[in-house]
C-alpha positions as CSV (number, residue, x, y, z in Angstrom):
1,X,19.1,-30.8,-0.3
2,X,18.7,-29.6,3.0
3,X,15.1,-30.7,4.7
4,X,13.3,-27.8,6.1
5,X,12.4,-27.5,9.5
6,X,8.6,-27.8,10.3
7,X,6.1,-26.5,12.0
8,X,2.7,-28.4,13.1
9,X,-0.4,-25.8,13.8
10,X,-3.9,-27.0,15.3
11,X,-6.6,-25.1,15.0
12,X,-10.6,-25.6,15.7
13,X,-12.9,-23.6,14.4
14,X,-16.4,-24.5,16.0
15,X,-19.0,-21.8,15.3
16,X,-17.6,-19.0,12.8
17,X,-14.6,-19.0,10.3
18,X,-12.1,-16.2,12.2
19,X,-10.1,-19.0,14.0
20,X,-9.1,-20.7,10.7
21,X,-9.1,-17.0,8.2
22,X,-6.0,-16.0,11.2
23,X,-4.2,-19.2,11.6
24,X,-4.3,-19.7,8.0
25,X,-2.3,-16.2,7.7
26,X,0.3,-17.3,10.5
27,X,0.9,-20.3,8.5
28,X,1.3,-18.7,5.6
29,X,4.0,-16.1,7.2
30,X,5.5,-19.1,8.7
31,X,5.9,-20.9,5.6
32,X,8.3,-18.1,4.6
33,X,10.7,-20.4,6.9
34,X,9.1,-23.7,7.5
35,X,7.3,-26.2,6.5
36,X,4.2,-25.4,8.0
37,X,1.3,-28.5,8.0
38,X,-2.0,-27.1,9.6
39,X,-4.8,-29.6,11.2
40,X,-8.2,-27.9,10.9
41,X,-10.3,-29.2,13.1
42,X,-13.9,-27.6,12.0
43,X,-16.1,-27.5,9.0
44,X,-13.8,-25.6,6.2
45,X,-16.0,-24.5,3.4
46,X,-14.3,-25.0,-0.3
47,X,-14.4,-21.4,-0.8
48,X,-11.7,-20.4,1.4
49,X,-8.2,-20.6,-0.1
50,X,-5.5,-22.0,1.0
51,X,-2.3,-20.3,0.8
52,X,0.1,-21.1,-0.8
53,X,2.9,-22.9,0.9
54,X,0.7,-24.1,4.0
55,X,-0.4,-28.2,4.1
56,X,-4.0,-28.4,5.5
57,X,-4.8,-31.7,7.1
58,X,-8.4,-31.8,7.5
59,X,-9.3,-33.3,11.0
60,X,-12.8,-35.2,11.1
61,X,-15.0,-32.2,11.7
62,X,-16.9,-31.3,14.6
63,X,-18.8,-28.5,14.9
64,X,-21.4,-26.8,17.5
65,X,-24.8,-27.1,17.2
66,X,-25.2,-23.2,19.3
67,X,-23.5,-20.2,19.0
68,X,-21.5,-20.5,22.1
69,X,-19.4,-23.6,21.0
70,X,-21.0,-25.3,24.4
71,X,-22.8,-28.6,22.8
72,X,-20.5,-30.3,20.1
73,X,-21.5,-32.1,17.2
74,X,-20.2,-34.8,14.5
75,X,-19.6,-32.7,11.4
76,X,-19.3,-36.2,9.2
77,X,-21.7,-38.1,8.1
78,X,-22.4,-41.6,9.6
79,X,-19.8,-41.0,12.2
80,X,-21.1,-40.7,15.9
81,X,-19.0,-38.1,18.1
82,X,-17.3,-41.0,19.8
83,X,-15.9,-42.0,16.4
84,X,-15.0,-39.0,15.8
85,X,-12.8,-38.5,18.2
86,X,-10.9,-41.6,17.9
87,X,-10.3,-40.9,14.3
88,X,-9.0,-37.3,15.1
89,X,-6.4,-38.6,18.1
90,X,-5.1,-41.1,15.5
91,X,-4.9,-38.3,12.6
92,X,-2.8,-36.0,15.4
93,X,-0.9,-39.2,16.4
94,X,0.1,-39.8,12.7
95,X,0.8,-36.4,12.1
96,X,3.3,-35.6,15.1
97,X,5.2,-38.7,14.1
98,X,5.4,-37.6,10.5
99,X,6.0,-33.8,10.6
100,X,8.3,-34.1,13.8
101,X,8.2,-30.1,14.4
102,X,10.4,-28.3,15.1
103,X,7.2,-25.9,16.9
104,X,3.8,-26.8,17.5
105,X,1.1,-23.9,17.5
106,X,-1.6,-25.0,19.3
107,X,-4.3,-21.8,18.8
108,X,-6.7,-20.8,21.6
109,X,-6.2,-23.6,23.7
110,X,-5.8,-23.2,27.3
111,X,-7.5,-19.9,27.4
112,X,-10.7,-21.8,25.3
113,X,-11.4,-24.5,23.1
114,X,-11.6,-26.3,27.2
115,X,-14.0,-28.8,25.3
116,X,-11.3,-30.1,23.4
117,X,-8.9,-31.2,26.6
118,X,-9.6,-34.5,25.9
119,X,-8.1,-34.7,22.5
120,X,-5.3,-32.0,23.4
121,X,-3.7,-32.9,26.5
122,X,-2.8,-36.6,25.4
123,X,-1.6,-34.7,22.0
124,X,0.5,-32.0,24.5
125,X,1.6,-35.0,26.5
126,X,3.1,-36.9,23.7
127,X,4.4,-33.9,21.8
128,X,6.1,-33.3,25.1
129,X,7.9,-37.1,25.0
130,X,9.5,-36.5,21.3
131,X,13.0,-36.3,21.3
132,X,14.0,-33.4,20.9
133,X,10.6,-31.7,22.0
134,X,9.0,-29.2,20.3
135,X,8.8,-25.7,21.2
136,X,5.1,-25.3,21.9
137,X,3.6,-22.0,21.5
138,X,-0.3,-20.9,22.3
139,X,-1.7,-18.7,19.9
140,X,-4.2,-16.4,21.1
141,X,-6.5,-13.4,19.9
142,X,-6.5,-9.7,21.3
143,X,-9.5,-10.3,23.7
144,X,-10.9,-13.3,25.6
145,X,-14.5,-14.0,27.2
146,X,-14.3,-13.5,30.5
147,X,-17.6,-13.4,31.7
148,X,-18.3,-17.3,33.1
149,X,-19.4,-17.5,36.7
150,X,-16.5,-19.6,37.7
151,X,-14.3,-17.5,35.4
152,X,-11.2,-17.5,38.1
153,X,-11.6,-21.3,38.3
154,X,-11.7,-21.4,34.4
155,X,-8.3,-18.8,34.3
156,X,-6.5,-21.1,36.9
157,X,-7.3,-24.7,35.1
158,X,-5.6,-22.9,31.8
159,X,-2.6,-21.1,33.6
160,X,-2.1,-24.7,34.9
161,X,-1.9,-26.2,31.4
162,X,-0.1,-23.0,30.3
163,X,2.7,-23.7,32.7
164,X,3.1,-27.4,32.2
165,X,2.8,-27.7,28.3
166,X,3.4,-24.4,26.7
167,X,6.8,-22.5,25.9
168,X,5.3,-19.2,24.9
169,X,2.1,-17.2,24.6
170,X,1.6,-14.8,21.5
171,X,-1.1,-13.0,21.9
172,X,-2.1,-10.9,18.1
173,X,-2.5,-7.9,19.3
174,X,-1.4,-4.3,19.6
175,X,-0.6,-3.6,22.9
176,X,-2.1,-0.5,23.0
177,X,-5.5,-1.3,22.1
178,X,-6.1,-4.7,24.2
179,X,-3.5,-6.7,27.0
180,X,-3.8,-10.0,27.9
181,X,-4.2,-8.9,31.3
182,X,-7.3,-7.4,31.1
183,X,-9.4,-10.4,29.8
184,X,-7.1,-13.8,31.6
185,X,-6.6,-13.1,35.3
186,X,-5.7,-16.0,37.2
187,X,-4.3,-16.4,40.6
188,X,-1.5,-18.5,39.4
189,X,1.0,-16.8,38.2
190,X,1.7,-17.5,34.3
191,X,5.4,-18.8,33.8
192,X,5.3,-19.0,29.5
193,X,7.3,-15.9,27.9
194,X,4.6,-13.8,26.6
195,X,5.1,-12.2,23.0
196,X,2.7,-9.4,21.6
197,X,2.7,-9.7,17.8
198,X,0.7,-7.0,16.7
199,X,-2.6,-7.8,14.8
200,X,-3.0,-10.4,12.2
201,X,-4.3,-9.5,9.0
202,X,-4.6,-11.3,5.6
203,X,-2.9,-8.2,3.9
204,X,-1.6,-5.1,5.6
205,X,-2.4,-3.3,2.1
206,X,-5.5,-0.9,2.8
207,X,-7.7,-1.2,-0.2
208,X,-8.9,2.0,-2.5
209,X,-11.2,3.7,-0.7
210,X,-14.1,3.5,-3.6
211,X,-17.6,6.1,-3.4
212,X,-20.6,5.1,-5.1
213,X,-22.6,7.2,-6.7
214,X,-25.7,5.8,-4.7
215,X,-25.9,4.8,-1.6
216,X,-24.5,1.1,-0.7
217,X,-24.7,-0.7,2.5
218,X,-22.6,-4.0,3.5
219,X,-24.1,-6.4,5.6
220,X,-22.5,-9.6,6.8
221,X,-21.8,-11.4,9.9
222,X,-18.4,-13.6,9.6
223,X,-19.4,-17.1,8.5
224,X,-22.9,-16.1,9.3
225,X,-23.9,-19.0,11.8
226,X,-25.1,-17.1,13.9
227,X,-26.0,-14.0,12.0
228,X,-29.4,-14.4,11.7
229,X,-31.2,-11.5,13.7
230,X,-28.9,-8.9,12.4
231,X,-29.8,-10.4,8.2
232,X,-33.5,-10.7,8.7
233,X,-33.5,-6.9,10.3
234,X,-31.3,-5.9,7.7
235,X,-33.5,-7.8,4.8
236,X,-36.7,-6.0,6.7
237,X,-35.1,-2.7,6.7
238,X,-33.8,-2.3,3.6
239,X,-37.4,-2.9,1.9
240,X,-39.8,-0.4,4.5
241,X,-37.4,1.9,5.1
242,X,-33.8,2.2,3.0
243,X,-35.4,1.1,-0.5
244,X,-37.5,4.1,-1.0
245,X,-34.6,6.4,0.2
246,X,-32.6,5.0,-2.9
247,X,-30.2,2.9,-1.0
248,X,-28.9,-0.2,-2.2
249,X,-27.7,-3.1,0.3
250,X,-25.9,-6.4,-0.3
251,X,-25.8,-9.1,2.4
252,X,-23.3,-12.0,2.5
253,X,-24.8,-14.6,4.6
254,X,-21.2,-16.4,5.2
255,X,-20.9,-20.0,4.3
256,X,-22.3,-21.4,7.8
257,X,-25.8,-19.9,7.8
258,X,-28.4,-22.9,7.7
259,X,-29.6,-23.3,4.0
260,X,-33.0,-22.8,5.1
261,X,-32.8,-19.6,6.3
262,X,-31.1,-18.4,3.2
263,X,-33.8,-19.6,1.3
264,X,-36.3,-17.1,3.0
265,X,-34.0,-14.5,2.7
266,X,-33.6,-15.0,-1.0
267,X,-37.3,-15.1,-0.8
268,X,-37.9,-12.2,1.3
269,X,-35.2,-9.8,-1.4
270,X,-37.0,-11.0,-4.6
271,X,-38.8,-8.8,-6.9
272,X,-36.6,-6.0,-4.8
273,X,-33.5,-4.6,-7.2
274,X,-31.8,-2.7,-4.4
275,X,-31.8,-5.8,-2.5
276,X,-28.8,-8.4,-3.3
277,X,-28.5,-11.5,-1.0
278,X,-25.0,-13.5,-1.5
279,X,-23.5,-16.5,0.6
280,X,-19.7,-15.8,0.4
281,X,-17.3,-12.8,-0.5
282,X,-13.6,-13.9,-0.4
283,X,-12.5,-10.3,-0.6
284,X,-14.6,-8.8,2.0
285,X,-12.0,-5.8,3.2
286,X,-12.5,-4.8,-0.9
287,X,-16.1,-4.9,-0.8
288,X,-16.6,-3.2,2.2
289,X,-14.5,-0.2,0.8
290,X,-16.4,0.0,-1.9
291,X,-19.8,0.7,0.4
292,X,-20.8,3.9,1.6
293,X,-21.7,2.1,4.9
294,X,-20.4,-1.6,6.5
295,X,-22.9,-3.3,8.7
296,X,-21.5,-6.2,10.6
297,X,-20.9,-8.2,14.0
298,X,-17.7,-7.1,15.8
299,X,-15.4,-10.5,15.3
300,X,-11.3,-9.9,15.4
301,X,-11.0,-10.6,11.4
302,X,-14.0,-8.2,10.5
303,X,-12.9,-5.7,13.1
304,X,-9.8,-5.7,11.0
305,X,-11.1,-5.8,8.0
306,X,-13.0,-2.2,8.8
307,X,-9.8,-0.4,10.1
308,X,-8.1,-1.5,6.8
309,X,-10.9,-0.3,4.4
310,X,-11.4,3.0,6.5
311,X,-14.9,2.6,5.9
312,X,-18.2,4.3,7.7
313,X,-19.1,1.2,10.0
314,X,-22.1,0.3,11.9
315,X,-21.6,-2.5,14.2
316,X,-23.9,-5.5,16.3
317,X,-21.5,-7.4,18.3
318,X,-23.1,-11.0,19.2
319,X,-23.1,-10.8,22.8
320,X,-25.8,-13.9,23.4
321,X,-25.5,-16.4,26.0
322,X,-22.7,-14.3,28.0
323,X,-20.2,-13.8,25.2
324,X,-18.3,-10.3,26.1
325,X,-15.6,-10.2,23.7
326,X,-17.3,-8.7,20.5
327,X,-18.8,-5.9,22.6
328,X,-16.1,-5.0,24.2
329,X,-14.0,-4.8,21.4
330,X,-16.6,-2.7,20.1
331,X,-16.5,-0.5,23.0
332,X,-12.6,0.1,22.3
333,X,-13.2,0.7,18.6
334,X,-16.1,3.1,19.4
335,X,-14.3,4.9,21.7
336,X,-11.6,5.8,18.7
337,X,-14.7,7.1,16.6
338,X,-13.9,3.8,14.3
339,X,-17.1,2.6,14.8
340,X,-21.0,3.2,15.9
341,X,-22.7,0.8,17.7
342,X,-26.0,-1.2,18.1
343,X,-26.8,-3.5,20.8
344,X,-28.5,-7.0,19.7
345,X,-31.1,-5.9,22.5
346,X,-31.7,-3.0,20.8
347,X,-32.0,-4.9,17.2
348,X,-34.9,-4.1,15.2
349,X,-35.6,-3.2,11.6
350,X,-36.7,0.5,12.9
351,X,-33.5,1.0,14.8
352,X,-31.4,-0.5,12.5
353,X,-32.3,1.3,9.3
354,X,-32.2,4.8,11.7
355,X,-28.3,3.8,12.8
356,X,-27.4,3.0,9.0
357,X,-28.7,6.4,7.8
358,X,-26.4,8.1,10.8
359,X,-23.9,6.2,10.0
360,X,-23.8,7.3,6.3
361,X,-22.5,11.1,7.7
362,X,-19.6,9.0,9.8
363,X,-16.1,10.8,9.5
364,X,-14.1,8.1,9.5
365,X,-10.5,8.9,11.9
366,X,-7.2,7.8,10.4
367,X,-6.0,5.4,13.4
368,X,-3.1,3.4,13.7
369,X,-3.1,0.1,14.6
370,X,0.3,-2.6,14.1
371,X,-1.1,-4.6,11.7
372,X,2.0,-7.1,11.3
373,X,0.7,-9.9,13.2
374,X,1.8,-12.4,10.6
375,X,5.0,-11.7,10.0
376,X,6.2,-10.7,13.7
377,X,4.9,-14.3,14.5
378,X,6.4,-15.7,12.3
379,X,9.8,-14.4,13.8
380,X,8.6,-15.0,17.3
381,X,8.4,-18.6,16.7
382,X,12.4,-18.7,14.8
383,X,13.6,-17.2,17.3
384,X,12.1,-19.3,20.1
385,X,13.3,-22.2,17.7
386,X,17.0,-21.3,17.4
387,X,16.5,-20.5,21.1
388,X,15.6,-23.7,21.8
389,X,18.2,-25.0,19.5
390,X,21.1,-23.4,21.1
391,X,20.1,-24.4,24.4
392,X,20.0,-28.0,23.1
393,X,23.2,-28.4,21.8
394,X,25.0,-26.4,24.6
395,X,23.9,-29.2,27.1
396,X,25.4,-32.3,24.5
């Protein structure tokens, strides 16, 4: 029996669950051809499913203790950070002498994760001295932050690492909604082949477009740590000003919001039957095709998950403490009529409930994005493989 060929993907996931939903997909695609053994480097909540196929090696977890991912923090009890990091480079140690890959999918870093250098660079470094090396790829999303005030500095330090650790870039993405380019612009140039794969999504399979016969609003936030303001608007909305109006509204909290503030927000709904407060939905794309409005931040996996369920959507994009890329991927979407949009500045019960009752009218377009993020990796990565393959065996 021939031994497949594997595949070793890292992935942290600090603050919300999107990192981990789209690597988990990739995997999953590139299980199709490899054996594919994923280390998960954050917090990963036991109601997310592993496909099948896909190895998840859970990393000692560490976490962020903001929204920004700025000021890390031991996930595991008794364990300092220091100890924490010495278990994880022995994990990744272990692990490239066990898989021996074939490729190594290193998601985010250069471009962020910058934190994490310390852990990543020795891990590059040795992945680099196996014989034969691995092709190593750096998976990236459609749109970057690119607001730092020594952002060309920060651009430089990763085209630097790009160019003496990395094979290939794929960036998930169509094209024609969001380049590279416009959010990474360093002054050196970027030597890495650079593959656009289209955008990932946990099915391509739009869901049945379902009307209720009342009113039904959708709120979440992505794992919800730092979807506070937009629930306890929503929670206050709902009961002065949606309630009477016979409108009914569900929010998933996500499996990150502190226990503590779900508490008061159970509080804050009970004795209210319009009002429904739930911590996880595993088919979210479903559920929000089944409301008569989504309200939600503007993350890559939820932005997907409104273009596939062709659903009236009201948007907040988290844009605290200098992060640009949810509001400017809400800019693009807006711009296509896919979405409407409210500023957190502009976040209050009053304004809130007034953009969910415009939203209800919402036409919603027919757009078309490329959607095949998974499998297009997949492919990008065999062929830089047997690529890398030929050009082996051609210099024995």
């Amino acid at each position: 029996m021939t031994t497949r060929p594997s595949v070793l993907y890292y992935c942290q996931h600090s603050v919300g669950l999107g990192h981990l939903v789209r690597s988990l997909a990739i995997a999953h695609a590139l299980s199709e051809g490899f054996r594919v053994v994923v280390a998960s480097g954050g917090a990963v909540p036991p109601e997310l499913a592993v496909p099948p196929g896909v190895e998840l090696v859970a990393l000692p977890a560490i976490g962020s203790s903001d929204g920004r991912g700025s000021h890390l923090i031991s996930l595991e009890t008794g364990l300092d950070l220091e100890e924490v990091w010495r278990r994880r480079q022995n994990v990744l140690e272990t692990l490239l002498d066990e898989v021996r890959p074939v490729a190594l999918v290193i998601e985010l870093f250069p471009f962020g994760r910058r934190k994490f250098a310390r852990e990543l660079v020795p891990f590059l470094e040795r992945a680099a001295s196996l014989d034969p090396a691995p092709v190593t790829v750096s998976s990236v999303r459609d749109i970057l932050v690119d607001s730092k005030y020594n952002q060309r500095e920060l651009d430089d330090r990763a085209a630097l690492h790009l160019n003496r650790y990395f094979d290939a870039i794929i960036v998930h993405a169509d094209p024609n909604f969001a380049t590279l380019d416009e959010t990474f612009r360093p002054s050196i140039p970027v030597k890495p082949s650079i593959h656009y794969s289209g955008f990932v999504v946990r099915s391509a399979h739009r869901p049945p477009r379902l009307r209720p016969s009342a009113p039904e609003v959708l709120i979440s936030a992505g794992g919800g740590k730092v979807g506070e303001s937009l629930f306890r608007a929503a929670v206050t909305a709902h009961r002065r000003y949606l309630d009477p109006l016979g409108v009914r509204t569900r929010v998933v909290t996500g499996p990150f919001l502190d226990a503590l503030i779900v508490e008061q927000l159970e509080a804050d709904a009970r004795g209210c039957a319009t009002l429904e407060i739930s911590k996880f939905e595993p088919h979210l794309c479903e559920a929000m095709a089944s409301a008569s409005v989504t309200v939600s931040q503007c993350g890559y996996n939820t932005a997907l998950d409104i273009i596939r369920a062709g659903v009236p959507a009201l948007v907040v994009p988290y844009d605290a403490d200098g992060e640009t890329e949810q509001a400017f991927r809400a800019t693009r979407l807006a711009r296509k009529g896919v979405v409407k949009s409210l500023s957190m500045d502009d976040l209050t019960p009053e304004t809130l409930s007034g953009a969910i009752i415009g939203t209800l009218s919402m036409r919603t377009p027919t757009v078309t994005f490329d959607l095949g993020g998974s499998t297009e990796t997949a492919r990008i990565v065999h062929d830089l493989v047997e690529q890398r393959t030929r050009r082996v065996l051609s210099l024995r």
